[in-house]
VOROLUM-350349 format. One line per 2 residues: for each residue x, y, z of N, C-alpha, C. Coordinates in nm, 3 decimals. Example, Ala and Ser with C-alpha at 12.3 -4.5 7.8 and 13.67 -1.06 7.14 Angstrom:
! VOROLUM-350349
1.319 -0.569 0.780 1.230 -0.450 0.780 1.320 -0.330 0.780 | 1.285 -0.225 0.708 1.367 -0.106 0.714 1.290 0.003 0.787 $
END
This chain:
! VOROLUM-350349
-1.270 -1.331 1.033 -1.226 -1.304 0.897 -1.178 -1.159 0.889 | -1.077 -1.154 0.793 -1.005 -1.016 0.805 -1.071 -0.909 0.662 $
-1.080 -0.843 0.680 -1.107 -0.777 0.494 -1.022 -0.602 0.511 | -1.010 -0.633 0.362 -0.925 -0.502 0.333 -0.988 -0.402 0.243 $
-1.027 -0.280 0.276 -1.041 -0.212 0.161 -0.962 -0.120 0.116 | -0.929 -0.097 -0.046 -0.862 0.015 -0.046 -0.917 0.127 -0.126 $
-0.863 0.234 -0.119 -0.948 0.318 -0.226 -0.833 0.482 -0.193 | -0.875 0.558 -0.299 -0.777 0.662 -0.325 -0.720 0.668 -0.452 $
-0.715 0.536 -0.517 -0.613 0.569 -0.651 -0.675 0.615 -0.764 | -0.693 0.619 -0.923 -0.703 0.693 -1.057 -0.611 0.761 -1.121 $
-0.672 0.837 -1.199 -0.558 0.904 -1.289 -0.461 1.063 -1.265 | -0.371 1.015 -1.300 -0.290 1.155 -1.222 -0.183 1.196 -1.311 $
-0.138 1.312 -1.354 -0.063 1.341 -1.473 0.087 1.329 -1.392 | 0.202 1.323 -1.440 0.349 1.261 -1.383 0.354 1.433 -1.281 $
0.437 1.412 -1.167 0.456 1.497 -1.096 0.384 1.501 -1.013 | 0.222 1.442 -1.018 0.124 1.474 -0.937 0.100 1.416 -0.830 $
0.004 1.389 -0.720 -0.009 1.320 -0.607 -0.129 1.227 -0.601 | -0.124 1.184 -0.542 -0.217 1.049 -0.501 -0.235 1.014 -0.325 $
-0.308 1.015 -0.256 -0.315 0.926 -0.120 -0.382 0.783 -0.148 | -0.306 0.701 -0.101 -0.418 0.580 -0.125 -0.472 0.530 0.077 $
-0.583 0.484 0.076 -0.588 0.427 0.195 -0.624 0.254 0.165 | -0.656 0.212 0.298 -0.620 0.041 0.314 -0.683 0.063 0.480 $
-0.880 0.035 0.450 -0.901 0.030 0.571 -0.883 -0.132 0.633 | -0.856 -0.176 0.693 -0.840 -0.335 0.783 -0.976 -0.358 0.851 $
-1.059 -0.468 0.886 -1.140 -0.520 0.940 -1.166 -0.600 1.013 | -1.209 -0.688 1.135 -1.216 -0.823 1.157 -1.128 -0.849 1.271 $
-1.088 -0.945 1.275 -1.005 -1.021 1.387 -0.829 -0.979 1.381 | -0.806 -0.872 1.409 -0.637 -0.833 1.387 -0.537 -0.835 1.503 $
-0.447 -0.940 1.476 -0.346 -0.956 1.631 -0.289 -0.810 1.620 | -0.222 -0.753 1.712 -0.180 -0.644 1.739 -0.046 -0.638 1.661 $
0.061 -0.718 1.675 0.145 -0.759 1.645 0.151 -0.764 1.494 | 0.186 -0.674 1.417 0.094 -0.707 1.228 0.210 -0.573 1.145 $
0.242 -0.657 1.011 0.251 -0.561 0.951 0.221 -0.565 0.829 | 0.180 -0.431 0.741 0.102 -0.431 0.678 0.206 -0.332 0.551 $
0.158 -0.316 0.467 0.216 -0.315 0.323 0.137 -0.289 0.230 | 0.185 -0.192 0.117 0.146 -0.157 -0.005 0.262 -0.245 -0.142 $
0.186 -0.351 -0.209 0.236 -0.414 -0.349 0.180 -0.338 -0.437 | 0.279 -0.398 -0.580 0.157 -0.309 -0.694 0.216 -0.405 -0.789 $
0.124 -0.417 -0.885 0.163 -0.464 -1.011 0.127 -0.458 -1.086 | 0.240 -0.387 -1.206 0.228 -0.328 -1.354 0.186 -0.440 -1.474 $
0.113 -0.418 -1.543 0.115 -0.490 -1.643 0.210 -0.611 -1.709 | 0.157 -0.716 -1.691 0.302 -0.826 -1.766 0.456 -0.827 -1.700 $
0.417 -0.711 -1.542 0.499 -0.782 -1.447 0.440 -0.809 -1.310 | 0.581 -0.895 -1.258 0.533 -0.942 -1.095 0.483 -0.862 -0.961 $
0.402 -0.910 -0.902 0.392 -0.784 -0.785 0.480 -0.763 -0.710 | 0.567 -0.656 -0.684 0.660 -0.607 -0.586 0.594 -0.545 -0.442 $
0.680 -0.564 -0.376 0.638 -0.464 -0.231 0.725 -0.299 -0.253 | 0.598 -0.232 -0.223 0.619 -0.068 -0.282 0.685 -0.022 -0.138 $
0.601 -0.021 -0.037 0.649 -0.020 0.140 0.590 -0.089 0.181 | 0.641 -0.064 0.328 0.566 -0.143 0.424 0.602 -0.087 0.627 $
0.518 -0.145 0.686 0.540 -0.056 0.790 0.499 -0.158 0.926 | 0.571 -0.149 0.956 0.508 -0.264 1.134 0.459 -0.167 1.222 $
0.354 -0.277 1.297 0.249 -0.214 1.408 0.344 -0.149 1.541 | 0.537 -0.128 1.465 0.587 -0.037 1.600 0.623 0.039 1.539 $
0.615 0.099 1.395 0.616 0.223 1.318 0.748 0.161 1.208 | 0.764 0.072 1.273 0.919 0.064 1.182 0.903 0.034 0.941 $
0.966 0.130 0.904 0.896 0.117 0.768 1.010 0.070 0.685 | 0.974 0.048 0.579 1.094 -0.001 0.463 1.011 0.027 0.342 $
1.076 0.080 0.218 1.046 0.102 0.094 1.157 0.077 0.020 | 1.040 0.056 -0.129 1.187 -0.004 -0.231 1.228 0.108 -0.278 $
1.343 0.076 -0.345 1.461 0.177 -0.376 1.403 0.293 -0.518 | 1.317 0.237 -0.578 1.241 0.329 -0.645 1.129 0.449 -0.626 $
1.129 0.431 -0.491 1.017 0.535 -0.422 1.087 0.593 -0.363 | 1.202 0.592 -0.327 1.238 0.630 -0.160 1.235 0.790 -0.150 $
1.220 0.898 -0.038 1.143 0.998 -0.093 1.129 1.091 -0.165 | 1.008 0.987 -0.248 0.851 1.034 -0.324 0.732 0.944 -0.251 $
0.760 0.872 -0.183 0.622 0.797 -0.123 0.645 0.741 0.047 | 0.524 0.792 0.111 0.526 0.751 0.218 0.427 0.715 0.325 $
0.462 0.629 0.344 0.374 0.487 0.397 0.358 0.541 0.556 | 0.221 0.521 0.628 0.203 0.532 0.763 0.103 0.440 0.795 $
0.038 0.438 0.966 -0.083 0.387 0.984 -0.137 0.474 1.076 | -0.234 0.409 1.120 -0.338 0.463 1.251 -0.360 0.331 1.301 $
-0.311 0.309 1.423 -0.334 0.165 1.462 -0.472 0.190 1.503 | -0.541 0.312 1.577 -0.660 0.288 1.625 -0.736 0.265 1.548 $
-0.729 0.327 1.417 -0.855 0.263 1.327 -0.805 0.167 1.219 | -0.709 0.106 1.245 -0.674 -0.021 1.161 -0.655 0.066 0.999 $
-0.608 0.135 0.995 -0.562 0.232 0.858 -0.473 0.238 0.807 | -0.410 0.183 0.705 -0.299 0.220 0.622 -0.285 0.278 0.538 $
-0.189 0.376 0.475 -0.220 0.522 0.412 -0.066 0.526 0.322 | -0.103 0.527 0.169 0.037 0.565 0.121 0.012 0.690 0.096 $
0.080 0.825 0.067 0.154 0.906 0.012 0.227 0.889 -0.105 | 0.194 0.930 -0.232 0.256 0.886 -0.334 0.305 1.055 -0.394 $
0.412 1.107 -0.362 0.412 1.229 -0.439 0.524 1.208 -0.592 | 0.513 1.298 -0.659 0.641 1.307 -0.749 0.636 1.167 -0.861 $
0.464 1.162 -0.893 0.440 1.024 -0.956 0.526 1.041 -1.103 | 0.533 0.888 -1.144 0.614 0.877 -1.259 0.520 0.778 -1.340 $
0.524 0.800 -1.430 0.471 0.696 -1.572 0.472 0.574 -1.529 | 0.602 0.506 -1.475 0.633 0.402 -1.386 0.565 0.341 -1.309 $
0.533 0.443 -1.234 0.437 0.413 -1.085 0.295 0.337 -1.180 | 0.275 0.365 -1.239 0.175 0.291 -1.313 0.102 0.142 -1.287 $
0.035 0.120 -1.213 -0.008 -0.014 -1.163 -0.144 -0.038 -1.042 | -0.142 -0.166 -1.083 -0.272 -0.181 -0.961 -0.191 -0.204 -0.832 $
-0.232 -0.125 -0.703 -0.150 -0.133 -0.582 -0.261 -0.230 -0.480 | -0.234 -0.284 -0.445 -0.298 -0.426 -0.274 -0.229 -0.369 -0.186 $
-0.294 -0.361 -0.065 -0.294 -0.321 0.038 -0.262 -0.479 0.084 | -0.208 -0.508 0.207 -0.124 -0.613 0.222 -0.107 -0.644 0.382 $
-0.209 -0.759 0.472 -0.217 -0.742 0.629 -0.144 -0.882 0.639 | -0.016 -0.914 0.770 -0.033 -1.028 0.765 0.064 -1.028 0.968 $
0.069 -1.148 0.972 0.063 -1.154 1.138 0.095 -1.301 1.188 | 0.142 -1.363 1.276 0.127 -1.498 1.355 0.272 -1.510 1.259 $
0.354 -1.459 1.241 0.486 -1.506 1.152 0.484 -1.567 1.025 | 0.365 -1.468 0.919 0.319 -1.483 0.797 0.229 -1.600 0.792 $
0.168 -1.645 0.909 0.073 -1.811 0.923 -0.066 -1.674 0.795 | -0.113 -1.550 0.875 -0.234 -1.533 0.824 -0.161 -1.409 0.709 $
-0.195 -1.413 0.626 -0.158 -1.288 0.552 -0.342 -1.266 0.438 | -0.327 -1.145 0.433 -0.447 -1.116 0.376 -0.411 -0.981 0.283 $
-0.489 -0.966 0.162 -0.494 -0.893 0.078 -0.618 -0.835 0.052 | -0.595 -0.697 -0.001 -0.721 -0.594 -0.053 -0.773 -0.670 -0.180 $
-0.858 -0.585 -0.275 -0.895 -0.600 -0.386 -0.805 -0.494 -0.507 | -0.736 -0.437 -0.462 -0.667 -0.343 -0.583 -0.704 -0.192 -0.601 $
-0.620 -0.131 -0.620 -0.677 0.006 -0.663 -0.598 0.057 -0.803 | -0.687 0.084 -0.859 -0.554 0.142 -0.985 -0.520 0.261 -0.957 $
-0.392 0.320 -0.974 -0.327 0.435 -1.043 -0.244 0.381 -1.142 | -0.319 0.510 -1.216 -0.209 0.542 -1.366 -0.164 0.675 -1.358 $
-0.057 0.710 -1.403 0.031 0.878 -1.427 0.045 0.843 -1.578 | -0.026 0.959 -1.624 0.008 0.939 -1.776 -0.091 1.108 -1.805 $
0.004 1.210 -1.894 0.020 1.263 -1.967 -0.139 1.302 -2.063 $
END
């Protein structure tokens, strides 16, 4: 069984910073990539970034840099960077593991950040 934890997020006034982490657990093929979603109130969850176990990353067009996504393969760690927060950014973020050509995909429990004033 796989488990995710995340932790790092709360309240942060606009401009400010945030690290979030996404420790991984359990049975993980090597082969994996892993991802930060978030979702705002009364909308859908989007993928914020994301990053494969050969470094290769992608982020959506609303972050691109102000936030940045890495890992530590040795300790199964995923790590956003959130600088230059916006009111926007506002949401619960999941940490996001998945592998075997999306057969296993697994999710955190949530972390909130809010940017608000």
């Amino acid at each position: 069984q796989v488990q995710l934890v995340e932790s790092g997020g709360g309240l942060v006034q606009p401009g400010g910073s945030l690290r979030l982490s996404c420790a991984a657990s359990g049975s993980i093929f090597s082969i994996n990539v892993m991802g930060w979603y978030r979702q705002a109130p009364g909308k859908q969850r989007e993928l914020v970034a994301s990053v494969t176990s050969g470094g290769s990353t992608m982020y959506v067009d609303s972050v691109k840099g102000r936030f940045t996504i890495s890992r530590d393969n040795a300790k199964n760690t995923l790590y956003l960077q959130m600088n230059s927060l916006k009111v926007e950014d506002t949401a619960v973020y999941y940490c996001n593991l998945r592998f075997g050509a999306g057969k296993y995909n697994y999710w955190g429990q949530g972390t909130q950040v809010s940017v608000s004033s």
